[in-house]
C-alpha positions in Angstrom: 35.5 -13.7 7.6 32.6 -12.5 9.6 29.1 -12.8 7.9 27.5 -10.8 10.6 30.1 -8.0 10.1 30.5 -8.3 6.6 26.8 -7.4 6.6 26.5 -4.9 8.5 29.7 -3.1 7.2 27.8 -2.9 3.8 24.4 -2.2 5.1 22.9 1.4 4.0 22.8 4.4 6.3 19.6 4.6 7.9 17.6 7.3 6.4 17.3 10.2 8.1 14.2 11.9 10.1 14.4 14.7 7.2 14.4 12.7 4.6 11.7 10.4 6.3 9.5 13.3 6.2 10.0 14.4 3.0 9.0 11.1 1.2 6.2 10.9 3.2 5.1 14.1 2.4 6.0 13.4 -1.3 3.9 10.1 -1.0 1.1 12.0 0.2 0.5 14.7 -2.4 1.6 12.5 -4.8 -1.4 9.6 -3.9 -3.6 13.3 -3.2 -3.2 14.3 -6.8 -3.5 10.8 -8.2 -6.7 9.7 -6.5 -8.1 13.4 -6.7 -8.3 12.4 -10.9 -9.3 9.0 -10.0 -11.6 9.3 -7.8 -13.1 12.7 -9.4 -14.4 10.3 -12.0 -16.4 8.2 -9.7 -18.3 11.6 -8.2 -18.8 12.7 -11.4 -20.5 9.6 -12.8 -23.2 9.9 -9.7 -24.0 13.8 -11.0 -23.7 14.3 -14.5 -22.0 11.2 -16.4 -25.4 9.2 -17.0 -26.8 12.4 -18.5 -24.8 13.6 -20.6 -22.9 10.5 -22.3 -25.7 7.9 -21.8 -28.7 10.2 -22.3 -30.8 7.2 -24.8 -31.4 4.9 -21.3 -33.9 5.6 -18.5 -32.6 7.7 -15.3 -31.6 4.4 -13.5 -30.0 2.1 -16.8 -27.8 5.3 -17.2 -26.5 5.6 -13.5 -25.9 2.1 -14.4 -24.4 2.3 -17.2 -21.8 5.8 -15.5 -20.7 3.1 -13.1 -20.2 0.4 -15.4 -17.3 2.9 -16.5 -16.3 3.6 -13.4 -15.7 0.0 -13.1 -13.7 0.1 -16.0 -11.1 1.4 -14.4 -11.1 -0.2 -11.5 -10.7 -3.5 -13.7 -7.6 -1.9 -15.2 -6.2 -1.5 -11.7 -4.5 -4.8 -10.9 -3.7 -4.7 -14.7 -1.4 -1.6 -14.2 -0.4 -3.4 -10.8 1.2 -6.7 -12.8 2.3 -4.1 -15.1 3.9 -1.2 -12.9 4.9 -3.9 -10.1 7.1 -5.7 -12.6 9.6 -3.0 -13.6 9.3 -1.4 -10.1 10.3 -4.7 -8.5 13.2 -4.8 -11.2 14.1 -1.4 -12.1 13.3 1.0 -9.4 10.1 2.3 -7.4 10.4 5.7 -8.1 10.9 5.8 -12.1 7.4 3.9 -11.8 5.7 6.3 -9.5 7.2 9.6 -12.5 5.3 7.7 -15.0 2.0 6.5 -13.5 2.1 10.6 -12.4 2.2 12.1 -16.1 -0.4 8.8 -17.8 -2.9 9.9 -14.7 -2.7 13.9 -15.4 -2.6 13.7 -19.2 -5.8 10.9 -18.6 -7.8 13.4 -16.5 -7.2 16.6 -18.5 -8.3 14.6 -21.3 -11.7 14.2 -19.6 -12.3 18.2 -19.0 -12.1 18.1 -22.8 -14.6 15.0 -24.4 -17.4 15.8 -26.4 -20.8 14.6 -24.8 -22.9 12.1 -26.6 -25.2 15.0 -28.1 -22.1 16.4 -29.9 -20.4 13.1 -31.2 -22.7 10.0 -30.7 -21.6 7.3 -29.9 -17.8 8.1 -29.5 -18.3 10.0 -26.5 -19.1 7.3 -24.4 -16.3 4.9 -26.4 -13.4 7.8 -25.4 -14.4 8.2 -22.2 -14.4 4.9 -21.3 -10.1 4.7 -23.1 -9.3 7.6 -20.4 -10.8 5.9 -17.7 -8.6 2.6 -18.4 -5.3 4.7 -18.6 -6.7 6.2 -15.6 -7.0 2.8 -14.0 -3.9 1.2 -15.5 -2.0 4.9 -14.0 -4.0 4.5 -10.2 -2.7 0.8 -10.1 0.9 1.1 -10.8 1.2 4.2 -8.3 0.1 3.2 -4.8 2.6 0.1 -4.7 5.3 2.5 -5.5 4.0 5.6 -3.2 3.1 3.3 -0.3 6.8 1.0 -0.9 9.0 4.4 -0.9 7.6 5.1 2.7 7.4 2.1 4.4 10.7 1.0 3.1 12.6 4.4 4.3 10.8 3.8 7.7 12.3 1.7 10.5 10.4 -1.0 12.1 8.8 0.6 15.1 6.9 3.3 13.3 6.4 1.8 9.5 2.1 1.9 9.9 2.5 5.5 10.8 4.7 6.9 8.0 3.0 4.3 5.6 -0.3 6.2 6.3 1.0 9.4 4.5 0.1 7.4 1.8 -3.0 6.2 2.5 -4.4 9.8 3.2 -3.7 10.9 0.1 -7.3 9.1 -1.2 -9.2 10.6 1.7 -7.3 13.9 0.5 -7.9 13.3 -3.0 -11.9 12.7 -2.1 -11.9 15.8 0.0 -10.5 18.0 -2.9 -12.5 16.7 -5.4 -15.5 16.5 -3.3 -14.8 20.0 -2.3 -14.1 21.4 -5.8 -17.5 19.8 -7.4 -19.5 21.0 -4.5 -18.2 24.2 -5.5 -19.2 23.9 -9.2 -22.7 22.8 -8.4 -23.4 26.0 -7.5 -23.5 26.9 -10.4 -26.9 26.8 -12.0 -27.6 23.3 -13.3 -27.4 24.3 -17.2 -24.0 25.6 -17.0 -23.2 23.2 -14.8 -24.0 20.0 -16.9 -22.6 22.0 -20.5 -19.3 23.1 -18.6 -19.2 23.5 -14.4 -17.8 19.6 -14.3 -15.2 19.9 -16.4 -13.1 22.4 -14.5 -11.9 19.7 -11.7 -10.6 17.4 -14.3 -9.2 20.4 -16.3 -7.3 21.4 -13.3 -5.2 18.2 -13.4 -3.0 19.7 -15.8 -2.0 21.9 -12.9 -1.8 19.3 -10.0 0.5 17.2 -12.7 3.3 20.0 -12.6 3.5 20.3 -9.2 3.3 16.9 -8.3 6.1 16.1 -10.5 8.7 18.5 -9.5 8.0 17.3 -5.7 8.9 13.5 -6.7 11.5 14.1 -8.3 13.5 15.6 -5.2 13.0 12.2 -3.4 15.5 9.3 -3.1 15.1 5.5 -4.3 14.3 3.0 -1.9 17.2 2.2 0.0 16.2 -1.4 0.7 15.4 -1.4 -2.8 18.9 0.3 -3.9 20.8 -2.3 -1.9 19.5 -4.8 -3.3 20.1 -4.2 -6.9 24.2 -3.8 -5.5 24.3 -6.4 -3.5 22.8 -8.7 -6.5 25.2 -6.4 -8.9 27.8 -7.4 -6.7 27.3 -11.2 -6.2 25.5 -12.0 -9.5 22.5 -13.6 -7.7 20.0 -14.5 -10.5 17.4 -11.9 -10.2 13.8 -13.2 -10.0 12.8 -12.9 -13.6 9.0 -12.4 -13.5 7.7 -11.2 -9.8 4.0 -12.2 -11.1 4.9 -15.3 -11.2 7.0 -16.2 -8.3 4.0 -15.2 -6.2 1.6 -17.6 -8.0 4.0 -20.2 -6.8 2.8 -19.8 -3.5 -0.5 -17.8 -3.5 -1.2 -17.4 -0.1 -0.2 -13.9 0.8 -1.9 -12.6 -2.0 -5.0 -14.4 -1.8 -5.3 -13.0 2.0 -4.2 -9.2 1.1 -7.3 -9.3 -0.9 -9.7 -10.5 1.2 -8.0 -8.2 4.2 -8.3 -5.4 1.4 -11.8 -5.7 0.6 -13.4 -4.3 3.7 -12.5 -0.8 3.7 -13.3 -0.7 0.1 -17.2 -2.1 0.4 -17.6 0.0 2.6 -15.8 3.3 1.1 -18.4 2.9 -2.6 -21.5 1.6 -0.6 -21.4 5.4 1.3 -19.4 7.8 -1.0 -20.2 6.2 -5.0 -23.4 4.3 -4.5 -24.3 6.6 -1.8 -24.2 9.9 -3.2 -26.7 8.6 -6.1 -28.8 7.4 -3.7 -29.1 9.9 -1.5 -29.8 12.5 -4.2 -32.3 10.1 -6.0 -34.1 9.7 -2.7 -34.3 13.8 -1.7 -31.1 15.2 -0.5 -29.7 18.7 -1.9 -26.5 17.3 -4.2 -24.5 19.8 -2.3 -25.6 19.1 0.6 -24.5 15.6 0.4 -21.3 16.7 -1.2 -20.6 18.6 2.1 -21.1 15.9 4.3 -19.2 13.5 1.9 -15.8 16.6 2.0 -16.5 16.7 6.0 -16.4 12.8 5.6 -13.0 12.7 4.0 -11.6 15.1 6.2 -12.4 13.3 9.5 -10.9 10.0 7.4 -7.6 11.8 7.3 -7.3 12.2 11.0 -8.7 9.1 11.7 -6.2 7.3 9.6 -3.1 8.5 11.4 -4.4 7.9 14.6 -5.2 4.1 13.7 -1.9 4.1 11.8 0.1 4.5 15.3 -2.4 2.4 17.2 -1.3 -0.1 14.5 2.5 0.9 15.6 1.4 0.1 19.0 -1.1 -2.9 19.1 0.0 -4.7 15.9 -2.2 -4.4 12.3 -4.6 -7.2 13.3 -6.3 -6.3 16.4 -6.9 -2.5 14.7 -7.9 -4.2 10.9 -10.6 -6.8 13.1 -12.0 -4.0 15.1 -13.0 -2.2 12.4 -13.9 -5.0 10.1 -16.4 -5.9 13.1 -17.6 -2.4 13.0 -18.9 -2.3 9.6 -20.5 -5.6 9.6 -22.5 -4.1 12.7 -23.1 -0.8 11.1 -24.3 -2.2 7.8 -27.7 -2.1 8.5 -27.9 0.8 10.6 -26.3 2.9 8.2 -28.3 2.9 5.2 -31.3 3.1 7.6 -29.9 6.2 8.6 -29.5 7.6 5.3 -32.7 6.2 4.7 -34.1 8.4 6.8 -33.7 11.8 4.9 -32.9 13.5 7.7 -29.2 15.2 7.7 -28.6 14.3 11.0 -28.8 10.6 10.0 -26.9 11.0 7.0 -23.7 12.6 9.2 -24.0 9.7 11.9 -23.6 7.2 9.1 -21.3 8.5 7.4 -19.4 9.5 10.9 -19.3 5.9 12.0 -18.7 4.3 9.0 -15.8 6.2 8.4 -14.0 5.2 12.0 -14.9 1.8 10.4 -13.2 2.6 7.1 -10.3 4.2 9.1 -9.2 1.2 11.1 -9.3 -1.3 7.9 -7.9 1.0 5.5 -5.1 3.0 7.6 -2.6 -0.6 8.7 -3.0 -1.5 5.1 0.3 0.0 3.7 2.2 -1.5 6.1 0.6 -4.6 6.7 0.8 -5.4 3.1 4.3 -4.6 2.6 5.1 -6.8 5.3 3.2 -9.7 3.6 5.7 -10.0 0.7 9.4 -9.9 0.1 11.4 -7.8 -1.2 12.2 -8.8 -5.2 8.3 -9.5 -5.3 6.8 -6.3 -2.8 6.0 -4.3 -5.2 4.0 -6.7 -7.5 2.8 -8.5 -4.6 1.6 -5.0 -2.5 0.1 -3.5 -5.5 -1.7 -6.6 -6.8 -3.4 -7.6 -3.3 -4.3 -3.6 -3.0 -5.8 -3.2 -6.6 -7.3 -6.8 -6.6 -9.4 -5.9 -3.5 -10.1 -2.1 -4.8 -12.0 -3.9 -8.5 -13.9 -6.1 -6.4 -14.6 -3.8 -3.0 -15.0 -0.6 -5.1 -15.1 -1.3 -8.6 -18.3 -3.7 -8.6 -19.9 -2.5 -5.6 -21.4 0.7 -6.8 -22.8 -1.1 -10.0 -23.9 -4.5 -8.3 -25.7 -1.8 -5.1 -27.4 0.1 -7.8 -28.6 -3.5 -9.8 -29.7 -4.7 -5.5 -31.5 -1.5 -5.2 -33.2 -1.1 -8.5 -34.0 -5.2 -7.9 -35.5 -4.4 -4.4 -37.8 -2.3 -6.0 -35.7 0.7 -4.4 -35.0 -0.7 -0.8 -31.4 -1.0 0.6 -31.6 -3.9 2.6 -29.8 -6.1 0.0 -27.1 -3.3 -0.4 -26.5 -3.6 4.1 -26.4 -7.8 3.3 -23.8 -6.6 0.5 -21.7 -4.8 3.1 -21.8 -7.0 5.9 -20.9 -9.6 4.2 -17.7 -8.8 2.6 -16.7 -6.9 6.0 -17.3 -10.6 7.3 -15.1 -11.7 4.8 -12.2 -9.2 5.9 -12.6 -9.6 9.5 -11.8 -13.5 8.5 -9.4 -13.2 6.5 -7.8 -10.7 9.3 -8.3 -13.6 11.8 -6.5 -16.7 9.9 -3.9 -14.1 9.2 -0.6 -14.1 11.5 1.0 -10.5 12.6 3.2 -9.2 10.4 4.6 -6.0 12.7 8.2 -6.9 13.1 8.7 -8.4 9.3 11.8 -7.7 8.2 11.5 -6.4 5.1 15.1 -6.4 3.9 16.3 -9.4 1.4 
């Protein structure tokens, strides 16, 4: 009999452009809505978090100790990655991406609602540090899934492009959360420390309803659905634990973190670290909020437009370029910020964001392409969470500690930067092109 034909008489239908578009589209708001909690958290903690759950330590030990919970959850990340990566590598992507949807909602609503530390003591700070790790453990199951349903409906020629539907959706999460809290903080600061921050998280209960109904119209994987009939179907022992299989040979993983990094130093030193730092040295909070939503819109263009010169170049000459970019901007940026002047804040943040775009927009792709099938998901989501705790996690707390060591200068925070986007344009280097991958079984 015919292998060949044998194959290709059981291979799935191609998917089609409409249903392409709408798991891209699904992908998006899904990732929108899930990093819009997420990343709510980390704005918060720069405005109001220090104050009002940490209020016995000085200005800067509680900024410290806001982030320190904001790194929480970035630890919990590649926790919910091993965890979520195993059953979606064994029992579907999309019953994984329904869940990590409802633990992230319920997690952020949750916040709206805790007591400050002048109302319960102690326990405030203790609780909101438990929805921070669901939050975390929710964030780090979901992109895997999100960013796997895309790029594994896409065909080869145009996988960085439809893969970046995914990636928008933290840009898009930024901008709306961004947007919303530069919205509250008009209010007067009173009524906005006692109750003007809890509306964004409150409105997750919201963004959880619609964002369920839309994933549930969407399809399974069909790479990942013909694999479990094929295996059905031939009794091929199934790889029993994913984690595992990739430790065998570490490779891969090691260099989708280091590749990861990059975009993610350079996303806290200017949005997290930033914000606090700008407002501690002068700037209007909503001023800065503004330029941080213009920011994030700008990123969503940006990261379609490197996505298809990804499609067209290959992932490694776009991921170099702008890894080289924000080792040269490191310095230049803070100065800028450094300044006090708004026109320096919006060119930093303007060019570091075209440096951001080109590391951060191949990524889906490039890291589905790293990893095979039975093992993507684990393997994706790992390398992607892994290099979000260290890039994103740790860099707000450690620039805070470099700056408060400095005696308040940033040059230590630019060495910071430039040195992990160092790291990431290596790592990029040593690392062959992965654009035609097949990422079939």
């Amino acid at each position: 009999m015919n292998t060949a034909a044998s194959t290709a008489a059981t291979a799935p239908a191609a998917p089609s452009q409409s249903e392409i578009r709408r798991v891209a589209i699904s992908s998006w708001i899904g990732t929108t809505i899930e990093f819009y909690d997420f990343l709510l958290y980390g704005t918060a903690a720069a405005l109001v978090f220090g104050k009002l759950f940490f209020p016995e330590n000085s200005a800067t030990a509680g900024t410290l100790a806001a982030f320190a919970t904001l790194a929480v959850g970035y630890v919990a990340r590649p926790l919910g990655a091993a965890v979520f990566g195993h059953f979606g590598d064994k029992v579907g992507r999309k019953k994984m991406l329904m869940l990590t949807l409802v633990l992230m909602g319920v997690s952020s609503t949750l916040i709206g609602l805790l007591p400050t530390y002048q109302m319960v003591g102690i326990l405030a700070p203790v609780l909101l540090v438990a929805c921070r790790l669901v939050q975390g453990i929710a964030i780090g199951g979901e992109w895997g899934g999100a960013a796997l349903m895309v790029v594994e409906h896409a065909s080869v020629k145009n996988r960085a492009f439809w893969g970046s539907f995914a990636q928008i959706g933290a840009p898009s999460g930024v901008l709306l959360s961004t947007g919303i809290l530069a919205i509250m903080t008009q209010l007067p600061q009173e009524q906005f420390e006692s109750w003007g921050w809890r509306i964004p998280f409150l409105l997750s209960v919201v963004l959880l309803v619609i964002g369920y109904v839309i994933r549930s119209s969407v399809s399974e994987s069909p790479l990942f659905a013909e694999a479990q009939r094929r295996q059905a179907e031939t009794k091929v022992q199934e790889v029993k634990v994913p984690l595992l299989e990739l430790l065998r040979r570490p490779g891969p993983l090691f260099s989708a973190l280091g590749i990861g990094l990059g975009a993610f130093v350079i996303q806290a030193v200017m949005l997290l670290f930033g914000l606090a730092h700008l407002i501690d040295i002068g700037f209007d909070r909503s001023d800065v909020l503004k330029v941080h939503t213009a920011g994030s819109a700008l990123l969503i263009v940006l990261v379609v437009v490197m996505a298809v010169l990804a499609d067209r170049l290959g992932r490694r000459p776009v991921v170099l370029a702008g890894a080289l970019l924000s080792a040269a901007w490191a310095y230049p940026m803070l100065h800028l910020m450094n300044t006090g002047q708004m026109w320096g804040l919006v060119l930093a943040v303007a060019v570091g964001t075209v440096a951001q775009a080109a590391m951060y927009a191949p990524l889906v792709a490039l890291l589905a392409e790293k990893f095979k099938l039975r093992t993507r998901y684990t393997g994706a989501s790992l390398g992607y969470q892994g290099a979000a705790l260290i890039g994103a996690g740790f860099t707000p707390l450690v620039a805070t500690a470099l700056k408060d060591y400095a005696g308040g200068g940033t040059g230590l925070v630019s060495a910071l930067l430039l040195g992990c986007s160092l790291l990431c344009a290596a790592c990029v280097w040593f690392s062959g092109e992965s654009q035609h991958n097949d990422l079939s079984e």
